[in-house]
C-alpha positions in Angstrom: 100.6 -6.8 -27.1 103.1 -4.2 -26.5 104.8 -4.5 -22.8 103.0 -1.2 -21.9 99.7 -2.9 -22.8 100.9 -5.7 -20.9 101.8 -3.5 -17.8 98.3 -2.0 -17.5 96.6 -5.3 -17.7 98.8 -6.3 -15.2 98.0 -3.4 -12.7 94.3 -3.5 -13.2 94.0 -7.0 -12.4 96.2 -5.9 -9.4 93.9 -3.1 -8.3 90.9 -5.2 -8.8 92.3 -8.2 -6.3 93.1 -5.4 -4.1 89.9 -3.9 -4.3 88.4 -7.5 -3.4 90.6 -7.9 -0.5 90.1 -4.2 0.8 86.1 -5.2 0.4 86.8 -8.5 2.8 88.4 -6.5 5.0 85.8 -3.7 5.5 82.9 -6.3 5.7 84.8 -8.5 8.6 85.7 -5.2 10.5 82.1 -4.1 10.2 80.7 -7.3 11.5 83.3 -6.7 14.9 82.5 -4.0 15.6 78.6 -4.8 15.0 79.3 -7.8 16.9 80.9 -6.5 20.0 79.4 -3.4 19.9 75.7 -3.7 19.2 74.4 -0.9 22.0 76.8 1.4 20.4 76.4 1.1 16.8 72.5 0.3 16.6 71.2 3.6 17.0 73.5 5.1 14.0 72.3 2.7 11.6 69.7 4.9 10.2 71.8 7.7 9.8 74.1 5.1 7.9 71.0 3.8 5.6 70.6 7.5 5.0 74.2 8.4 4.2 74.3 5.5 1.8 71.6 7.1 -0.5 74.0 9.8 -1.9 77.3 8.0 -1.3 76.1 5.3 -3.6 74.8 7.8 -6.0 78.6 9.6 -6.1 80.6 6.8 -6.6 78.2 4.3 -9.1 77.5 7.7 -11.5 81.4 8.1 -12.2 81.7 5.7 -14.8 79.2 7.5 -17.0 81.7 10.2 -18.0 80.8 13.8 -18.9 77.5 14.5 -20.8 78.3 17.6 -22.5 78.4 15.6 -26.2 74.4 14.8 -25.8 72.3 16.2 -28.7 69.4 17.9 -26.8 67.6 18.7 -30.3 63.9 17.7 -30.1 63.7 14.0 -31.6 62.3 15.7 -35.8 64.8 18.0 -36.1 68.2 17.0 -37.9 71.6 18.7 -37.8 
């Protein structure tokens, strides 16, 4: 293993533990502030359900890369 090979390991198992604790973070802030501030935040949690549709959709589809090398040929025909 090369010590550039070595390096990137290195920093993705460093963004991936930060990640984690980033994740932690959010979900003990968001039970606060659910916690002390139920009359406030109850009414926006449909709006949030809602907003989560196409945020999930944004950020789950960007490991699937580009699709411009798909072969949209009907299924008898060969190249």
């Amino acid at each position: 293993m090369t010590h550039d090979e070595h390096e990137a390991q290195r920093n993705g198992k460093f963004k991936l533990r930060a990640n984690g604790v980033l994740a932690k973070f959010l979900a003990i802030a968001a039970f606060f502030l659910i916690a002390e501030h139920k009359a406030h935040v109850l009414p926006f949690l449909p709006f949030v359900l809602l907003l989560a549709c196409p945020l999930m959709h944004v950020f789950m589809h960007r490991g699937h890369g580009n699709h411009d090398d798909h072969d949209h040929r009907p299924p008898g025909d060969k190249p």
